[in-house]
TORKOL-4160 file (C-alpha; in steps of 0.2 Angstrom, whole numbers, padded with zeros to 4 digits, m for minus):
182
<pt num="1" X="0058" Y="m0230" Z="m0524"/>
<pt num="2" X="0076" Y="m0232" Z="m0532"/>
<pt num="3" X="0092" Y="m0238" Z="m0524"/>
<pt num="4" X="0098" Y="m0220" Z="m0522"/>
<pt num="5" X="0084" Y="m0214" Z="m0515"/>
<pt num="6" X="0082" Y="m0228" Z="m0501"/>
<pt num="7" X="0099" Y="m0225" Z="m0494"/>
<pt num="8" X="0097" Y="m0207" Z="m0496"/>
<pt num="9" X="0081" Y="m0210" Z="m0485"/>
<pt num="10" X="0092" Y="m0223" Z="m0472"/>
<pt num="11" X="0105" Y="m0208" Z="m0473"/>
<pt num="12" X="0092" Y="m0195" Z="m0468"/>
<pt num="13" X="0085" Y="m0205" Z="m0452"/>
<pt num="14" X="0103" Y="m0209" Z="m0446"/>
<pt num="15" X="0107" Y="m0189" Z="m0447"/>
<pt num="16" X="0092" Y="m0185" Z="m0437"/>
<pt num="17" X="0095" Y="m0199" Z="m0426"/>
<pt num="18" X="0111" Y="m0196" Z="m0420"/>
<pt num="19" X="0110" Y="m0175" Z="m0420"/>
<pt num="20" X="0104" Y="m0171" Z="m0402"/>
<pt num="21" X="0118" Y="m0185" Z="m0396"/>
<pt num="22" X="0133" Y="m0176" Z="m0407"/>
<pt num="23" X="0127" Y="m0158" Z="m0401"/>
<pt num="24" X="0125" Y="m0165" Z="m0382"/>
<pt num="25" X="0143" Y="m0174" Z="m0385"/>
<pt num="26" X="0150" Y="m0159" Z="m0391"/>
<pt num="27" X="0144" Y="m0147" Z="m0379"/>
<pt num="28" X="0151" Y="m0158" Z="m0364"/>
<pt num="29" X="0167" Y="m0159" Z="m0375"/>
<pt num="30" X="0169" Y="m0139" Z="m0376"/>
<pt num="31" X="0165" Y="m0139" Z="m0356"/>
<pt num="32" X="0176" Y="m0150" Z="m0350"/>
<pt num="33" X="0190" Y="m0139" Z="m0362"/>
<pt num="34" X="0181" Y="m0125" Z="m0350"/>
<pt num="35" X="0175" Y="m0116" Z="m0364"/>
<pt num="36" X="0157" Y="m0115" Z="m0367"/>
<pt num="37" X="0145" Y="m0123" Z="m0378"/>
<pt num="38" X="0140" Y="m0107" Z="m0390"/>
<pt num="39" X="0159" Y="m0110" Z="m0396"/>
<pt num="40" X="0149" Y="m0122" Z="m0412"/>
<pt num="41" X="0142" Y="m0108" Z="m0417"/>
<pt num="42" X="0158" Y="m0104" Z="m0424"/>
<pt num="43" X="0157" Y="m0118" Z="m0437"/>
<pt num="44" X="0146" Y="m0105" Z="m0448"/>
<pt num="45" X="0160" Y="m0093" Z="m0451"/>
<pt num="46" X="0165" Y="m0103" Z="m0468"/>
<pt num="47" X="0182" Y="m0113" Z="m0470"/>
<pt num="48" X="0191" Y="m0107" Z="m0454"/>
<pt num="49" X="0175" Y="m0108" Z="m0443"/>
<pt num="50" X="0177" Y="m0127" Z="m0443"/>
<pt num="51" X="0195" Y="m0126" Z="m0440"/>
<pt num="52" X="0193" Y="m0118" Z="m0426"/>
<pt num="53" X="0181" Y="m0129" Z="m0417"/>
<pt num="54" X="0191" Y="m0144" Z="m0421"/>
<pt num="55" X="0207" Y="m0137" Z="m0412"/>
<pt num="56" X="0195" Y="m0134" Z="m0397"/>
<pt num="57" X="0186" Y="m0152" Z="m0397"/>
<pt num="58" X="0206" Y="m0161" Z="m0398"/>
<pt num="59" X="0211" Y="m0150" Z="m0385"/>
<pt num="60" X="0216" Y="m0157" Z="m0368"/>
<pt num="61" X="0205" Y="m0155" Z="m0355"/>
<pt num="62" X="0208" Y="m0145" Z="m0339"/>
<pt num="63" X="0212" Y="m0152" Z="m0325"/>
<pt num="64" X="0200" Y="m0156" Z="m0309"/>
<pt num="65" X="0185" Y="m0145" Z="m0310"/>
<pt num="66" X="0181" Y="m0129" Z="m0320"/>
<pt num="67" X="0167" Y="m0118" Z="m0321"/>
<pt num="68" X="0157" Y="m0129" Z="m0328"/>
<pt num="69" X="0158" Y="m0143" Z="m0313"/>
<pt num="70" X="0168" Y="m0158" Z="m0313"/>
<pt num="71" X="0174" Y="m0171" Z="m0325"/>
<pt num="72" X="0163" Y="m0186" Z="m0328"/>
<pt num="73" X="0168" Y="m0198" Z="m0315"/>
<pt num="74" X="0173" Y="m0189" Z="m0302"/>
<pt num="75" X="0166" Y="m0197" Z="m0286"/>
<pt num="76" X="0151" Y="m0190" Z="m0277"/>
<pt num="77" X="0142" Y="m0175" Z="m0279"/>
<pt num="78" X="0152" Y="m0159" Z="m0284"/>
<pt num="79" X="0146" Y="m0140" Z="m0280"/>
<pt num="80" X="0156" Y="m0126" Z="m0285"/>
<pt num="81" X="0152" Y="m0110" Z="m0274"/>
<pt num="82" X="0157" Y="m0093" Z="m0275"/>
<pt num="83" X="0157" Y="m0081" Z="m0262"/>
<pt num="84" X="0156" Y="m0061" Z="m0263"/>
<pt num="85" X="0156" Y="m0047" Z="m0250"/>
<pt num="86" X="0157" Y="m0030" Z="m0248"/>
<pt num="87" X="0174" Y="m0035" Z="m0237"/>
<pt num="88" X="0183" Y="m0049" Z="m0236"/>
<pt num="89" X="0177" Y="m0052" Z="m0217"/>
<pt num="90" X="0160" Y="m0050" Z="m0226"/>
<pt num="91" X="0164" Y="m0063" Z="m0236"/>
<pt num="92" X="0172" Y="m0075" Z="m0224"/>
<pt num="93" X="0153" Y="m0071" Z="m0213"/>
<pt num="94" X="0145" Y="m0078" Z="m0228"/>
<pt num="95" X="0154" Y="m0093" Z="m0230"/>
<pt num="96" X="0154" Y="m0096" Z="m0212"/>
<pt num="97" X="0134" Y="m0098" Z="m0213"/>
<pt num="98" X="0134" Y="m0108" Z="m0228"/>
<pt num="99" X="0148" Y="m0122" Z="m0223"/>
<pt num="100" X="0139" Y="m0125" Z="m0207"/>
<pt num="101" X="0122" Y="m0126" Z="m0217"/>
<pt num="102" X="0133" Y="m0138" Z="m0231"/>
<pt num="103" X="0139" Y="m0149" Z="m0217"/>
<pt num="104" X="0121" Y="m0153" Z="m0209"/>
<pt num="105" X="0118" Y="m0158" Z="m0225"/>
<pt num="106" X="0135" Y="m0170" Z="m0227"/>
<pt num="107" X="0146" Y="m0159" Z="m0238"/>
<pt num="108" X="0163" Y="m0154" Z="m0234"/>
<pt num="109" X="0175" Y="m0140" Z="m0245"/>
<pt num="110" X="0188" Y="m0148" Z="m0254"/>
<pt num="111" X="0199" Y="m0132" Z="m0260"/>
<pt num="112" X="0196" Y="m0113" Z="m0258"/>
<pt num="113" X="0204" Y="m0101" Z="m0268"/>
<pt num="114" X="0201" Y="m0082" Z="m0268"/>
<pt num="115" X="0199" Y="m0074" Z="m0284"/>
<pt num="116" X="0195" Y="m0058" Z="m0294"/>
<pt num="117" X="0186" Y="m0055" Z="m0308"/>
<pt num="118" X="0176" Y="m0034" Z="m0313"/>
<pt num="119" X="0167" Y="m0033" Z="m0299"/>
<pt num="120" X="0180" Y="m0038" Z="m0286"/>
<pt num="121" X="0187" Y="m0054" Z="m0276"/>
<pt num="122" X="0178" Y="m0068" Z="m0272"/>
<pt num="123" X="0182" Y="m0085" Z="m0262"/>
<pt num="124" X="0177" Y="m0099" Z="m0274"/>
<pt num="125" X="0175" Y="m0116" Z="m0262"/>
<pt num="126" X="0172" Y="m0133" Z="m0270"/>
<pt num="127" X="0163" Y="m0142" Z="m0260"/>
<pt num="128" X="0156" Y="m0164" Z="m0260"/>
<pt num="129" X="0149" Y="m0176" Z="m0250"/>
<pt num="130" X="0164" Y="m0188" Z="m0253"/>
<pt num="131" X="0179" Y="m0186" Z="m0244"/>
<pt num="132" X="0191" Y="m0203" Z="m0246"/>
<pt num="133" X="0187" Y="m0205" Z="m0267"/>
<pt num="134" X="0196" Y="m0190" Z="m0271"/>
<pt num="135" X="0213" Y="m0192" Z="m0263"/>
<pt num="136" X="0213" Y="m0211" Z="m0267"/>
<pt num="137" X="0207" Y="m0207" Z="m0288"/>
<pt num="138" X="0218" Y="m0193" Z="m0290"/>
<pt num="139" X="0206" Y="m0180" Z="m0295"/>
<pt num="140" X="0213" Y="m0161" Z="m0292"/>
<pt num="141" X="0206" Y="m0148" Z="m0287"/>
<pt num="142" X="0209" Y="m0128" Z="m0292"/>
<pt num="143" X="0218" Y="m0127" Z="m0276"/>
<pt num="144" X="0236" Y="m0133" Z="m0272"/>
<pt num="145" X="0226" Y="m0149" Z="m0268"/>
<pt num="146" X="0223" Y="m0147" Z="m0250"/>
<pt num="147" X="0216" Y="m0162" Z="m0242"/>
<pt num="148" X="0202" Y="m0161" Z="m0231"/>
<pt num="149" X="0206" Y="m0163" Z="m0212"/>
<pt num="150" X="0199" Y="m0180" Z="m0207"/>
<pt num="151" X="0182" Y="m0176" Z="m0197"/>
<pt num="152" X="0181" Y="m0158" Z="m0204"/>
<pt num="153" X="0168" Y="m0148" Z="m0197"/>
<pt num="154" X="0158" Y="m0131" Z="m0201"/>
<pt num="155" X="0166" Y="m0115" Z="m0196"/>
<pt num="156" X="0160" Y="m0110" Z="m0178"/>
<pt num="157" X="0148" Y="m0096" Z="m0181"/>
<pt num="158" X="0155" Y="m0078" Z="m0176"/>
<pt num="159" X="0171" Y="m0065" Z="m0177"/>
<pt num="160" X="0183" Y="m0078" Z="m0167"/>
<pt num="161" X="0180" Y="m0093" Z="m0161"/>
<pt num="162" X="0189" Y="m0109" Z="m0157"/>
<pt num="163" X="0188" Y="m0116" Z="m0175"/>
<pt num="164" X="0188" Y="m0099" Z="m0185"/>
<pt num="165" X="0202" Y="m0087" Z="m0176"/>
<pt num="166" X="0202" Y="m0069" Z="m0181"/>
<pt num="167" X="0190" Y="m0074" Z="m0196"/>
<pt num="168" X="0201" Y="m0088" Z="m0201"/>
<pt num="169" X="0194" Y="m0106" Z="m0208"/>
<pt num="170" X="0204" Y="m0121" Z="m0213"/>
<pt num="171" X="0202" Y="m0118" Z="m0230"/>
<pt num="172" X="0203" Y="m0099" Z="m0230"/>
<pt num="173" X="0218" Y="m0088" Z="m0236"/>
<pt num="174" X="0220" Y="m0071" Z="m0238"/>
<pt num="175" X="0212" Y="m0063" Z="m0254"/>
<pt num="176" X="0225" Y="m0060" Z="m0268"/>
<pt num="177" X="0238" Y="m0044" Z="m0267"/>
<pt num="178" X="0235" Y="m0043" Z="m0249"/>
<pt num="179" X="0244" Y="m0047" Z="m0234"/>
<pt num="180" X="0238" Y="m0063" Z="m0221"/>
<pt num="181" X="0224" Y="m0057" Z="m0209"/>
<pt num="182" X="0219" Y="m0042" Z="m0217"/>
């Protein structure tokens, strides 16, 4: 075997080797720009194609979490829940049942924010199992940061109740373009 091809050989084992780890890499470097990781397909289209997915792998990275969970580091374990309904009471019911499941189980919300896509709003709730590293790292939240009430605890099942009055939680808010308690 010649020179040449010896190093073509080393050259073929280190591009296999380090594939998987270069497309995992990537993929987690498109999420946390909140973009998905089909985006390297675009490297096909030829000259501009590889352009493109540079600009999106130098990008900045959003802030807090994004619909693809949190940045690596963030303390504890991260959930991202959405919420839908036929009415927003509907939806406030649901996530009623599910915070007081998520608390037996030691998660609390971190932010709610309300949202509308095609099919309608939706409450989107973050919710973790650890309360004191996210104020004290920084870390934001889609929300305007609310911090979790110290010994938080699951709605109260039911229309109105000593912790949920008139369909209310501690992280709830109106749905957008209407007005508060409707």
């Amino acid at each position: 075997m010649s020179v040449g091809g010896a190093a073509l050989f080393i050259y073929a084992i280190y591009a296999v080797a380090t594939f998987i780890p270069s497309l995992a890499v990537s993929v987690r470097r498109l999420h946390d720009t909140d973009r998905s990781g089909w985006w390297l397909l675009i490297a096909i289209v030829p000259y501009i194609g590889f352009i493109i997915l540079l600009v999106f792998l130098v990008m900045p990275s959003t802030p807090g979490i994004n619909r693809f969970g949190a940045p690596s580091g963030m303390p504890g374990d991260v959930r991202l829940v959405y919420y839908r309904g036929s009415s927003p009471e509907d939806t406030r019911a649901r996530y009623t049942e599910d915070a007081q499941r998520a608390t037996a189980d030691g998660y609390h919300p971190v932010s709610q924010q309300w949202k509308r896509d095609g099919m309608g709003d939706y409450l989107e709730v973050v919710y973790t199992n650890v309360q004191q590293g996210w104020q004290q790292a920084g870390w934001q939240t889609p929300t305007s940061q609310q911090a979790t009430p110290a010994g938080w605890q699951a709605p109260a099942a039911g229309p109105a109740s000593a912790s949920n009055q008139g369909g209310q939680h501690p992280f709830d808010g109106p749905p957008p373009d209407r007005p508060t308690g409707a």
